[in-house]
C-alpha positions in Angstrom: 160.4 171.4 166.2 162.0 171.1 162.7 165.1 169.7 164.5 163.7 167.5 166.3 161.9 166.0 163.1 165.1 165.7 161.6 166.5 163.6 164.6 163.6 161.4 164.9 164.2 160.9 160.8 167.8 160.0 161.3 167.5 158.0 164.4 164.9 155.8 162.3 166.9 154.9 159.6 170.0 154.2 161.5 167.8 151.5 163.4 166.3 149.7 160.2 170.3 150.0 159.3 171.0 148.2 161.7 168.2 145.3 161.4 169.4 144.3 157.9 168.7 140.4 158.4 172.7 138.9 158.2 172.1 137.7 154.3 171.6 141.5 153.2 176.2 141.6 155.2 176.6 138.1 153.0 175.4 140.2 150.2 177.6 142.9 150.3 180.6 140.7 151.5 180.4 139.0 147.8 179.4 141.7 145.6 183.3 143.0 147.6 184.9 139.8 146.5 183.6 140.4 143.1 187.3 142.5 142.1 188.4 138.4 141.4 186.2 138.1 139.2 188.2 139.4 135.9 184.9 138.6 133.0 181.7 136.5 133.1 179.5 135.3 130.6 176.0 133.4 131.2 174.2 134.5 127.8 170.8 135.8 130.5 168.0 136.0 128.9 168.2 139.7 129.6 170.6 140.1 127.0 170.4 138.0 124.5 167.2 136.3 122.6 167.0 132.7 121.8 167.6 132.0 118.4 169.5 135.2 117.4 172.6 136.0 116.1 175.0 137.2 118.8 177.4 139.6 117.0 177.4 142.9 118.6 176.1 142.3 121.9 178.2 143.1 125.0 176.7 140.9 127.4 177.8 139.7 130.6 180.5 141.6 132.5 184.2 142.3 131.7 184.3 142.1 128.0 183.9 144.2 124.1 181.1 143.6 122.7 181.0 139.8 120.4 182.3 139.7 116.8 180.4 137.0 115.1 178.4 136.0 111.7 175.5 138.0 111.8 173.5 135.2 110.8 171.5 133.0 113.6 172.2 129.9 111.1 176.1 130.3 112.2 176.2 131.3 115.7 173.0 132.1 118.1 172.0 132.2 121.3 170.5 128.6 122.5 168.0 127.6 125.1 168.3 125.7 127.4 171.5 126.6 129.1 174.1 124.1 130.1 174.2 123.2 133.4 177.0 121.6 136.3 176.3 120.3 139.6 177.2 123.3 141.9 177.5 125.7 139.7 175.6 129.0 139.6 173.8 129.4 135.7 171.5 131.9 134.3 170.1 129.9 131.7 170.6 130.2 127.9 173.8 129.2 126.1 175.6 130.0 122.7 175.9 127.5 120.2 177.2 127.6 116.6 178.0 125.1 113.8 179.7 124.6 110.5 178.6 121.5 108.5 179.8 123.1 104.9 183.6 122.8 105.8 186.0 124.3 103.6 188.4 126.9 104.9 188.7 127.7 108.3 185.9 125.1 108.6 185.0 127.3 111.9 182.6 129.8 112.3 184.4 132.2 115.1 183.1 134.7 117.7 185.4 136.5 119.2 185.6 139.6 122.2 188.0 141.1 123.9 189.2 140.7 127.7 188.5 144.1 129.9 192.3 144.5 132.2 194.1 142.5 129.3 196.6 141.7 128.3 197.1 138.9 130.9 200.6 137.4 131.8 202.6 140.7 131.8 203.1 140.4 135.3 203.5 137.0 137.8 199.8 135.6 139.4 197.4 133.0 138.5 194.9 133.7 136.1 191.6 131.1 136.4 189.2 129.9 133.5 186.2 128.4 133.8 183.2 127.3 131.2 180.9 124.3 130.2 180.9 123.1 126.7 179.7 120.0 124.1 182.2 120.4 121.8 179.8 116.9 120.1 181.3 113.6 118.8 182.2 114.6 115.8 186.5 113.0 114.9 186.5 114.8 111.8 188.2 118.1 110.6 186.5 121.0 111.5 185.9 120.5 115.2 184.9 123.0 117.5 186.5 124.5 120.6 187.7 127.7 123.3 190.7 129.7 123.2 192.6 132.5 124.8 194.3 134.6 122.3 196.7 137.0 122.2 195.8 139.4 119.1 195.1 136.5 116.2 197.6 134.2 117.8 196.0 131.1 119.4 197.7 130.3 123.0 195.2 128.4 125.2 192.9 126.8 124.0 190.3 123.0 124.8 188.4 121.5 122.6 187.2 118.4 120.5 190.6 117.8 118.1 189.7 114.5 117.3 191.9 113.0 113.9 194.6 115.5 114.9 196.1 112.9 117.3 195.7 110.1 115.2 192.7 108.4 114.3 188.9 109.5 113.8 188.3 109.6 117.5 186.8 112.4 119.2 189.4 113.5 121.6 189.4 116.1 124.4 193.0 118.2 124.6 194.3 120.9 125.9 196.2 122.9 123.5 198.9 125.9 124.8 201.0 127.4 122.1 201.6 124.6 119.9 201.9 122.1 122.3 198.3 119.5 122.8 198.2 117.6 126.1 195.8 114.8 126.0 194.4 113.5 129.3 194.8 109.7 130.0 192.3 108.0 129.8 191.3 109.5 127.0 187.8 111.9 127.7 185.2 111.9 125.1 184.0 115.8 124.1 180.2 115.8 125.3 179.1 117.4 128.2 181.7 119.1 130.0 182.6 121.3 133.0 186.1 122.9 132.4 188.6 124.4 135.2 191.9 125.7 133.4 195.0 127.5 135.9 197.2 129.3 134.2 200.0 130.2 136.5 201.9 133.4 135.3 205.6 133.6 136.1 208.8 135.7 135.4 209.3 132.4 133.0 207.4 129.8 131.8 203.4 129.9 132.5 202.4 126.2 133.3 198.9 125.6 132.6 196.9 122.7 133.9 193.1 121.7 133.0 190.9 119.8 135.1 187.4 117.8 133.7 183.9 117.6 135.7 186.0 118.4 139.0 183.5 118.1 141.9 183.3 122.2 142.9 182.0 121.0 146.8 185.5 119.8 147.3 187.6 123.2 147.0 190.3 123.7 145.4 192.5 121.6 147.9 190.4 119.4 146.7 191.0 119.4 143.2 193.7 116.7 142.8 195.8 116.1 139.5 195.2 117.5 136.6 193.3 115.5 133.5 196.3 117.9 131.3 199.1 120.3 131.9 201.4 121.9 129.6 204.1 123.7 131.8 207.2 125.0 129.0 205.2 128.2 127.3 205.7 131.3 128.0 203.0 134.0 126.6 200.2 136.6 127.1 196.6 137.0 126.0 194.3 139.3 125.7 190.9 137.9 123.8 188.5 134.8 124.0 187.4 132.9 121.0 185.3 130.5 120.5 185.5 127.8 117.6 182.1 125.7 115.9 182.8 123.1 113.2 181.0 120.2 112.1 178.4 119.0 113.8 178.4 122.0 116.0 179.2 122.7 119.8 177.3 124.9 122.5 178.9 126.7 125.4 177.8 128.7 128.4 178.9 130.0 132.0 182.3 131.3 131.0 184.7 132.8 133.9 187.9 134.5 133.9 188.8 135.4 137.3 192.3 135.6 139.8 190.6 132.9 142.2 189.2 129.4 142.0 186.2 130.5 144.4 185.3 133.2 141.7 186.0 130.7 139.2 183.2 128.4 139.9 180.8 131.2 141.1 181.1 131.0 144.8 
């Protein structure tokens, strides 16, 4: 009788196995795809409270733990979030700012990158984020970068005057060298797609704004910048706020545009 209980037990939960509706497969079939995804960031509410510093929390996946000023008045965590048509968001943001100038004229916070460093060895390496980097032309602006150690590699942001005049400008920075897309882009509002293609020699690197995600990546098209003579590796994100301050929220590192953009 005892065995027969045990059957009856094990027969019944092999059939509600079996009756998962198709969404619970879908499920699992992204949570598998998930090994592209290399770090996220969506500053949940889960994690991090709204007008609090942000220096010490490890939130989001793939990353240390956030070196910041421990002082909300610097660098805090923001509501609401910023948000991009097609893109999945969990609400709050981070946003910082540094009207005192001086030198840096930057608040930073900065984390490390779980599996770096990156560019060691060929593949493509995909970035993702949306920021207001503000209209501010004037020195300090704010903006994102991949680092390698203290070394700035990639990086976009708002570096107005440092192309000549006090514009605003939008650029794409990679070891020295800016790319500026033409037309020129103001700095509000922004989604931001970055490729950076590692190879045994140089690691072009191109940037796409407000790319429309429901397209795919063969339907990106050609790049707003690109910067395709640097060779280098990183292993760190940091994030720049100057005057008149900047926010930014939904950041992805991953080895595939569909991870990228939170298919």
């Amino acid at each position: 009788m005892k065995y027969l209980q045990l059957i009856i037990i094990f027969l019944c939960v092999v059939s509600s196995s079996l009756a998962l509706p198709p969404i619970a497969f879908q499920d699992q079939l992204k949570m598998a795809n998930r090994a592209d995804l290399i770090a996220y960031e969506g500053f949940s509410s889960a994690e991090y409270t709204v007008g609090n510093h942000i220096n010490g929390i490890n939130g989001g996946s793939g990353w240390t733990a956030w070196t910041a000023p421990a002082d909300a008045a610097k660098v805090k965590a923001d509501s609401p979030g910023l948000t991009y048509t097609g893109l999945p968001d969990t609400g709050n943001c981070v946003y910082g700012i540094n009207n005192s100038g001086g030198d840096p004229g930057v608040w930073q916070a900065t984390r490390g990158i779980s599996g770096s460093p990156f560019g060691t060895t060929p593949g493509t390496v995909w970035v993702s984020f949306i920021a207001n980097f503000g209209g501010n032309a004037y020195w300090p602006r704010s903006s994102l970068y991949l680092r390698d150690g203290s070394t700035k590699k990639v990086g976009v942001g708002n570096f107005g005057s440092d192309m000549g005049g006090d514009v605003p400008r939008l650029a794409l920075s990679v070891d020295g060298t800016t790319s500026t897309p033409s037309p020129a882009i103001s700095p509000i509002q922004r989604f931001f797609l970055l490729s950076i293609d590692f190879t045994a020699g140089n690691d072009p690197v191109s940037l796409w704004v407000d790319p429309n995600i429901s397209l795919g990546e063969s339907g990106l098209g050609t790049p707003q910048a690109s910067v395709t003579d640097k060779d280098f590796v990183f292993d760190n994100l940091l994030l720049e706020f100057g005057f008149g301050g900047a926010r930014v929220d939904e950041i992805r590192l991953a080895t595939t545009w569909i991870e990228a953009v939170g298919r």
